[in-house]
DRENPA-3360 file (N, C-alpha, C; in nm, 2 decimals, always signed):
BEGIN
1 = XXXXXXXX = +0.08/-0.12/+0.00/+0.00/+0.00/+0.00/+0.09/+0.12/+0.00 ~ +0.03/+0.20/-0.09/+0.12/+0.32/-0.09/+0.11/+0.49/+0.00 ~ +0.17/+0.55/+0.07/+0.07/+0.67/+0.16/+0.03/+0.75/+0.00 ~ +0.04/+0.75/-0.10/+0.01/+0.83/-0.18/-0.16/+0.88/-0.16 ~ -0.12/+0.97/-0.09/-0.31/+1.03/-0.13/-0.40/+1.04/-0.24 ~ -0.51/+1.03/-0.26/-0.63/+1.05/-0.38/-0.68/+1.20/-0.33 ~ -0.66/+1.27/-0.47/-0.73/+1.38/-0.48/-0.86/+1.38/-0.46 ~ -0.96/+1.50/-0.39/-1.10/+1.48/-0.43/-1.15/+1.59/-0.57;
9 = XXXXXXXX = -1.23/+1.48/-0.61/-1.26/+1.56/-0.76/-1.41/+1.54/-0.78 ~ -1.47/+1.60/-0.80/-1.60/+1.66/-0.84/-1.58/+1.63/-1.01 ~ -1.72/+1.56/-1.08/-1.72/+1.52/-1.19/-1.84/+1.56/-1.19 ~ -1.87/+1.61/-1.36/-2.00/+1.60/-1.43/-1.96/+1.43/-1.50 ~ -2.08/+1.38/-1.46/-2.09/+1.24/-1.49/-2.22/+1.22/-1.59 ~ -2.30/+1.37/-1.57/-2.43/+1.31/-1.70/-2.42/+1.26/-1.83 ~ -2.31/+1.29/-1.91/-2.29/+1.27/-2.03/-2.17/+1.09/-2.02 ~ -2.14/+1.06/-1.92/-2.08/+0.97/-1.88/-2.11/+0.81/-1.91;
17 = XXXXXXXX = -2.02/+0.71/-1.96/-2.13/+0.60/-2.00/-2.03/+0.51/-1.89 ~ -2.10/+0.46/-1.81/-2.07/+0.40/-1.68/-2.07/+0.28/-1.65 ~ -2.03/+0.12/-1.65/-2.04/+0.03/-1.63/-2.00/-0.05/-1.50 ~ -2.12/-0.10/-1.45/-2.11/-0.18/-1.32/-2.12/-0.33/-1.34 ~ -2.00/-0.39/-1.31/-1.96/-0.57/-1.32/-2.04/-0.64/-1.25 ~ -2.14/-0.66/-1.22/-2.17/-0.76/-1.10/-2.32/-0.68/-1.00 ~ -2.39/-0.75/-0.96/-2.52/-0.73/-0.93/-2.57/-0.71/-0.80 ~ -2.48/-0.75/-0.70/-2.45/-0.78/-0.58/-2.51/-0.65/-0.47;
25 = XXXXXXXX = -2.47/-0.63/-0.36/-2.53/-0.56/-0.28/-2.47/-0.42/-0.25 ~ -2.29/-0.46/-0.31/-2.18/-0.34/-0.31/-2.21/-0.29/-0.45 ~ -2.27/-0.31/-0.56/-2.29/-0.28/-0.68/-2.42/-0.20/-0.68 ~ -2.51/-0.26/-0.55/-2.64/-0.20/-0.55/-2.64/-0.06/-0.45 ~ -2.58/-0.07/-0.35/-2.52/+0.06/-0.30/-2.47/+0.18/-0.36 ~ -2.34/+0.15/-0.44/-2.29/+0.21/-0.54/-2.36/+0.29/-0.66 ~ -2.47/+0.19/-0.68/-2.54/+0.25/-0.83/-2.65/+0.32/-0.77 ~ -2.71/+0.26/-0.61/-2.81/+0.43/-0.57/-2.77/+0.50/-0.53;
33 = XXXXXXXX = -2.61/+0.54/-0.49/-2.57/+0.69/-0.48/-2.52/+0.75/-0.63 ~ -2.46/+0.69/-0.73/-2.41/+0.75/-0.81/-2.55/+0.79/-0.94 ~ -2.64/+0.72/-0.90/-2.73/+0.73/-1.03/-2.83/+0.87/-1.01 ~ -2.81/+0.97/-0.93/-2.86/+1.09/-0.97/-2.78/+1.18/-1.03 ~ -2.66/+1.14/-1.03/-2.55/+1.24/-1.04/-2.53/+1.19/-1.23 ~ -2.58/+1.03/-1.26/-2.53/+1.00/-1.39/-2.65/+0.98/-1.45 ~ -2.63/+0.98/-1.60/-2.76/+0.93/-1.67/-2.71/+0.81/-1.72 ~ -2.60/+0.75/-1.80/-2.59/+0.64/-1.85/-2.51/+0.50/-1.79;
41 = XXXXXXXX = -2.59/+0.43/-1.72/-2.51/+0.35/-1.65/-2.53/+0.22/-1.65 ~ -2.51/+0.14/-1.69/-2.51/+0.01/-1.76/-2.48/-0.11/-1.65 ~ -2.53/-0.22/-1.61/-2.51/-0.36/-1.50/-2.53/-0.45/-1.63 ~ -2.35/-0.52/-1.61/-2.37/-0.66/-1.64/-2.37/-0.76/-1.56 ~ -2.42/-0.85/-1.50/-2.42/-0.98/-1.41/-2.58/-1.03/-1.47 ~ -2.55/-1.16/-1.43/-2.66/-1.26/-1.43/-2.76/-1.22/-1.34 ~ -2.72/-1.21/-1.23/-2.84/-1.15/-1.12/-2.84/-1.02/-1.05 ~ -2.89/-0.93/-1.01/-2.92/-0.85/-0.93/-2.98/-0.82/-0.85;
49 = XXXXXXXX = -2.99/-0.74/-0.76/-3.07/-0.73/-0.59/-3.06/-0.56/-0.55 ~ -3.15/-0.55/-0.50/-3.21/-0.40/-0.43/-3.24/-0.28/-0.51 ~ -3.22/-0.20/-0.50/-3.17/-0.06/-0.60/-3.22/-0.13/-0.75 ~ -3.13/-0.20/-0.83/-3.10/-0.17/-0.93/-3.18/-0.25/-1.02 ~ -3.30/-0.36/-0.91/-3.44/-0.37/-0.97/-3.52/-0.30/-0.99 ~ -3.52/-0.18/-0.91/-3.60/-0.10/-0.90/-3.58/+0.01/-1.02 ~ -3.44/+0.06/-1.05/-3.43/+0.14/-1.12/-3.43/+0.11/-1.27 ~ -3.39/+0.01/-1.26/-3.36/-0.12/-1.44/-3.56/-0.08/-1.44;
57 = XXXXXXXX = -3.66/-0.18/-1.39/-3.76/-0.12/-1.37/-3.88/+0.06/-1.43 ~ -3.79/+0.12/-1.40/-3.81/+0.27/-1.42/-3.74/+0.28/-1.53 ~ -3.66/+0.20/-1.59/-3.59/+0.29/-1.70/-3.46/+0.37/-1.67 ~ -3.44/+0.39/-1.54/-3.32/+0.45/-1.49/-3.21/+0.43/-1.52 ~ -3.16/+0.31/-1.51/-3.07/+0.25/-1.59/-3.05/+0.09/-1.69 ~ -3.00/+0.05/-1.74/-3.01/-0.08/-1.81/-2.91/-0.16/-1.75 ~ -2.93/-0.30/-1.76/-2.92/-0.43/-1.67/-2.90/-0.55/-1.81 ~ -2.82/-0.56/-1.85/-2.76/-0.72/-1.94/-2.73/-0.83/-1.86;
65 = XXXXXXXX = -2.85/-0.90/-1.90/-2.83/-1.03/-1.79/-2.83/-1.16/-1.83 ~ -2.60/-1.12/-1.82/-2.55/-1.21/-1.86/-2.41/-1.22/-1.77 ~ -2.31/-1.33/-1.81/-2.21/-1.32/-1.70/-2.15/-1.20/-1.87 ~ -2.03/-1.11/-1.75/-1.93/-1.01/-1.83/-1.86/-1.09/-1.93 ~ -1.83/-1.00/-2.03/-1.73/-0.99/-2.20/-1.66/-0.88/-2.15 ~ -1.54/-0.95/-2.22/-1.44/-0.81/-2.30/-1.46/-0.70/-2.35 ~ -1.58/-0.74/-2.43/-1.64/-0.63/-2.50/-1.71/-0.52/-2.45 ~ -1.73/-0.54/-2.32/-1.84/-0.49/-2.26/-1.77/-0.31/-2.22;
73 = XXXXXXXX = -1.65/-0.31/-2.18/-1.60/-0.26/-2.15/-1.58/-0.14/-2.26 ~ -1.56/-0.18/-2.42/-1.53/-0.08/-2.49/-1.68/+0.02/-2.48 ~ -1.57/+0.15/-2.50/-1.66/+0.30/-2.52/-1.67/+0.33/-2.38 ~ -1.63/+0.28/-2.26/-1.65/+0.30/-2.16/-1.56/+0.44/-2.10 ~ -1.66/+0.50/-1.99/-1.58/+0.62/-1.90/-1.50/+0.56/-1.80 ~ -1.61/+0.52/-1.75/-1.55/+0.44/-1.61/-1.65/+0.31/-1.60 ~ -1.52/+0.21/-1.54/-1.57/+0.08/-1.47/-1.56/+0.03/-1.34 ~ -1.70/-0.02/-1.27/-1.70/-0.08/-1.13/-1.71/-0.21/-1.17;
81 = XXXXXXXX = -1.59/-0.26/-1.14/-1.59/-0.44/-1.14/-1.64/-0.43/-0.95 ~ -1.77/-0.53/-0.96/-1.77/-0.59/-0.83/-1.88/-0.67/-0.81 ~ -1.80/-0.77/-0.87/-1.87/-0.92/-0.84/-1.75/-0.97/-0.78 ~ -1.78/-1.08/-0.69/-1.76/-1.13/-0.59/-1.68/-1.24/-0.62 ~ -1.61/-1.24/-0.73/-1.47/-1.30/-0.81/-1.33/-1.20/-0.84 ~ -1.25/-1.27/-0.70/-1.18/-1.17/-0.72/-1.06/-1.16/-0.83 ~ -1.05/-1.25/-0.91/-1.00/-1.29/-1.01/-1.04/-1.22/-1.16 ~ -1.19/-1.23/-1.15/-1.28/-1.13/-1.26/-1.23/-0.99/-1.25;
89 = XXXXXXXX = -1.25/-0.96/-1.14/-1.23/-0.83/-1.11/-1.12/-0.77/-1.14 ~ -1.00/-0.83/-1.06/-0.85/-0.80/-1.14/-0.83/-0.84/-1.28 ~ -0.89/-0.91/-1.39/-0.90/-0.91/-1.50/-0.97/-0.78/-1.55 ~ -1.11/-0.74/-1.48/-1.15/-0.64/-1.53/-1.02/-0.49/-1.53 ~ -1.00/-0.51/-1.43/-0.89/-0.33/-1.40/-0.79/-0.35/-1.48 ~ -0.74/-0.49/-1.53/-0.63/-0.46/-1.66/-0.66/-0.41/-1.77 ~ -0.79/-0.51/-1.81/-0.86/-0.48/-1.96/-0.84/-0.33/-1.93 ~ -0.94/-0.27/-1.79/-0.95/-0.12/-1.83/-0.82/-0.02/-1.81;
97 = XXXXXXXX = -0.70/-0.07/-1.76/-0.60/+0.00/-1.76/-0.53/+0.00/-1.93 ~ -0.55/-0.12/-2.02/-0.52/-0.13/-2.11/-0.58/-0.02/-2.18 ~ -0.66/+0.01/-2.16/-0.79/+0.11/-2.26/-0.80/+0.21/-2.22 ~ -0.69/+0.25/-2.08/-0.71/+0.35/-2.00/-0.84/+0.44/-1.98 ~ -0.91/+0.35/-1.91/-1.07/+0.35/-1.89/-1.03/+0.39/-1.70 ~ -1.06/+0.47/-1.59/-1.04/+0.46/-1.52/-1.16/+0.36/-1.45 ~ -1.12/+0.28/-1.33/-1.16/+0.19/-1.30/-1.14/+0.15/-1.11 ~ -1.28/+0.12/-1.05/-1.29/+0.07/-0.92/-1.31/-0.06/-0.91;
105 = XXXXXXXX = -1.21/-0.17/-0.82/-1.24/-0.28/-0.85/-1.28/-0.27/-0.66 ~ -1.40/-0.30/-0.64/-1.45/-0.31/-0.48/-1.37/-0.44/-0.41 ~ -1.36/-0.54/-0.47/-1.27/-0.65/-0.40/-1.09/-0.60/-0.33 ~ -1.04/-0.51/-0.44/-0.93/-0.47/-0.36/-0.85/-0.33/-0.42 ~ -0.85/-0.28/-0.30/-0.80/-0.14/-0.33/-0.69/-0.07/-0.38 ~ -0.59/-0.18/-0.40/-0.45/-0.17/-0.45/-0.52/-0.17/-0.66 ~ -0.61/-0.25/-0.65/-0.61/-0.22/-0.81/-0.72/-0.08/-0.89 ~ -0.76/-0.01/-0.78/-0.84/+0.14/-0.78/-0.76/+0.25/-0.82;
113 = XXXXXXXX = -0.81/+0.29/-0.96/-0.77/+0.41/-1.01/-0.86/+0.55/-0.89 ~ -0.95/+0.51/-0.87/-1.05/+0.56/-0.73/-1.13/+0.51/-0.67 ~ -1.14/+0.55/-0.56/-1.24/+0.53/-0.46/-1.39/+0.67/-0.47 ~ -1.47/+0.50/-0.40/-1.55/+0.54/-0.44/-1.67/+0.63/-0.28 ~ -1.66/+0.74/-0.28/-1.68/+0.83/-0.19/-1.79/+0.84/-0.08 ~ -1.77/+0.81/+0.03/-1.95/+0.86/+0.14/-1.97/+1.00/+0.05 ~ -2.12/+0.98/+0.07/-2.16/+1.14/+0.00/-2.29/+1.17/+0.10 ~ -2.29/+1.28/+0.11/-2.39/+1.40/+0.17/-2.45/+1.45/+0.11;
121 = XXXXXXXX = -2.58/+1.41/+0.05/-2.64/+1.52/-0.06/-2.73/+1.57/-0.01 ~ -2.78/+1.74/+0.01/-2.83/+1.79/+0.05/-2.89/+1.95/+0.00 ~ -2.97/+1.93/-0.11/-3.00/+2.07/-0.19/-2.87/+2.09/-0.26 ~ -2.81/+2.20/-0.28/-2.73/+2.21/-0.38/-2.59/+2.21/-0.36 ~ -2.62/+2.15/-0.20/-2.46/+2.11/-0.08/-2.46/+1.94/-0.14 ~ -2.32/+1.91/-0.23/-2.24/+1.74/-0.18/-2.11/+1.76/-0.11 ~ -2.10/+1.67/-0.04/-2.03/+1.66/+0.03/-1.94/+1.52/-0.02 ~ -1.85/+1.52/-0.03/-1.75/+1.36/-0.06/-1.69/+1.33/+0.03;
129 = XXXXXXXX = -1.67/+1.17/+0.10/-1.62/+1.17/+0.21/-1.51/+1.05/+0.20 ~ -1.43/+1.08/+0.24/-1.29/+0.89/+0.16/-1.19/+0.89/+0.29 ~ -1.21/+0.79/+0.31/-1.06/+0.75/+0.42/-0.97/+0.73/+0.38 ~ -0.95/+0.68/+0.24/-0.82/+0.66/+0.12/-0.84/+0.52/+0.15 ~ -0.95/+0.42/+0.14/-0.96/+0.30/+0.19/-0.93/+0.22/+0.27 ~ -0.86/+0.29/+0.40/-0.79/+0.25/+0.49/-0.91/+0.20/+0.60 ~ -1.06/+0.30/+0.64/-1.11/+0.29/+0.73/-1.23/+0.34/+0.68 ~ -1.31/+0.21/+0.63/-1.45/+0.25/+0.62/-1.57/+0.31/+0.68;
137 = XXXXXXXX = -1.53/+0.22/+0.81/-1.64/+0.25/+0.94/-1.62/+0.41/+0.99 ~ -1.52/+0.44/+0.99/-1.48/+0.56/+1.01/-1.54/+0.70/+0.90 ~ -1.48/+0.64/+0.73/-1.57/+0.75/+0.61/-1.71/+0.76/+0.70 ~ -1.77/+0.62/+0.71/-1.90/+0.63/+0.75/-1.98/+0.73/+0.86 ~ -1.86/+0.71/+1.00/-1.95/+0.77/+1.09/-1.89/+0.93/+1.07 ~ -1.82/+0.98/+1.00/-1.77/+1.11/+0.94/-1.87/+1.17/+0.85 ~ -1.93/+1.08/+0.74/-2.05/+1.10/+0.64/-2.22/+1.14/+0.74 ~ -2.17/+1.01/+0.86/-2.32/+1.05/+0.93/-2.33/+1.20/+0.99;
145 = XXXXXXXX = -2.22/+1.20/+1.08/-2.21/+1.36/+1.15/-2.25/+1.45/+1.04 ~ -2.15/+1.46/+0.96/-2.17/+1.58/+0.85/-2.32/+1.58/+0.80 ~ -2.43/+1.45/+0.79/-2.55/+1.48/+0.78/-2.65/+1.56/+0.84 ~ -2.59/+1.46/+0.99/-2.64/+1.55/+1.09/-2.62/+1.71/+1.12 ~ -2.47/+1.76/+1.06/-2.48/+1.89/+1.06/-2.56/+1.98/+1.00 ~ -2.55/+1.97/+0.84/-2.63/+1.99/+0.75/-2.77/+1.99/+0.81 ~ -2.81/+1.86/+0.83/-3.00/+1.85/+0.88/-2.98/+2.03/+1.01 ~ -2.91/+1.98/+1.10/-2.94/+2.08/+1.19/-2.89/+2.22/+1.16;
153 = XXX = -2.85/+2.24/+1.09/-2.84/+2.40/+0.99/-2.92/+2.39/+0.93 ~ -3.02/+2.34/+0.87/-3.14/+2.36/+0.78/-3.05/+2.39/+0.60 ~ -2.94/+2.32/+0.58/-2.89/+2.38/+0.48/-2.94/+2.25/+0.36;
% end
C-alpha cells in the first residue's frame, strides 16, 4: 500500500457512460448513490438485488443479464468491477487500464484508479467523504455527522 493520497474531484458524470460488473449488494449501493449524479449506466451480471431492480424497472438504468465480456468494456468512461470473483475483477482493471478506462475494483483497493466516496447530498450542498480506503467505518460515521450537521443548519 502506498501513503500516496487521492485527490477529491468533483465530476459531471451526465454525459458519462458507466459500467457496473456484477449485481451484488456493493454494486447496488454504489449505483443508488451515483445514479442521480449520472444518466448512462449500464449492469452486467446474471443476477441483481435491491436498487437496481427498482431502477432497471423505471428505466433509470439498463441491466444485461448475462455473465461479463471483454467487450463490454469498450466506449466506456468508467468501470466498477464488483462481483464477488476476485480474479474477474482483477482481469476487469487490466482490460480497463489497457484502454485507460479509469476503474474501481470493490474486492481490492491496491487495483483502484478511485475510490468510491461517502456522499452527503443535501440541496445544492455534496459533500465527498474517503478515508483513502484504509477505514471504512470511520468514512462512514464522518459521512453520518456531516449529515447531521447539514440537517441541523437547515442547509
Amino acid at each position: 500500500m502506498t501513503d500516496k493520497p487521492y485527490f477529491p474531484l468533483f465530476l459531471d458524470l451526465r454525459e458519462k457512460d458507466i459500467l457496473f460488473v456484477g449485481g451484488g449488494s456493493i454494486a447496488s449501493r454504489r449505483i443508488g448513490v451515483l445514479e442521480p449524479f449520472a444518466e448512462r449506466i449500464t449492469i452486467v451480471a446474471p443476477e441483481a438485488e435491491g436498487i437496481i431492480l427498482e431502477l432497471t424497472e423505471a428505466g433509470e438504468v439498463s441491466w444485461v443479464m448475462r455473465e461479463f465480456e471483454e467487450q463490454d468494456i469498450e466506449g466506456r468512461d468508467m468501470v466498477f468491477a464488483a462481483t464477488d470473483d476476485k480474479e474477474l475483477n482483477a482481469k476487469i482493471a487490466e482490460l480497463c487500464r489497457r484502454k485507460g478506462i479509469s476503474v474501481n475494483v470493490s474486492s481490492d483497493k491496491e487495483l483502484c484508479d478511485f475510490y468510491f466516496p461517502g456522499i452527503v447530498r443535501q440541496g445544492g450542498t455534496v459533500v465527498g467523504i474517503s478515508a483513502s480506503g484504509q477505514d471504512h467505518k470511520k468514512a462512514r460515521r464522518v459521512r453520518e455527522r456531516i449529515q447531521e450537521i447539514l440537517t441541523e443548519e437547515g442547509i
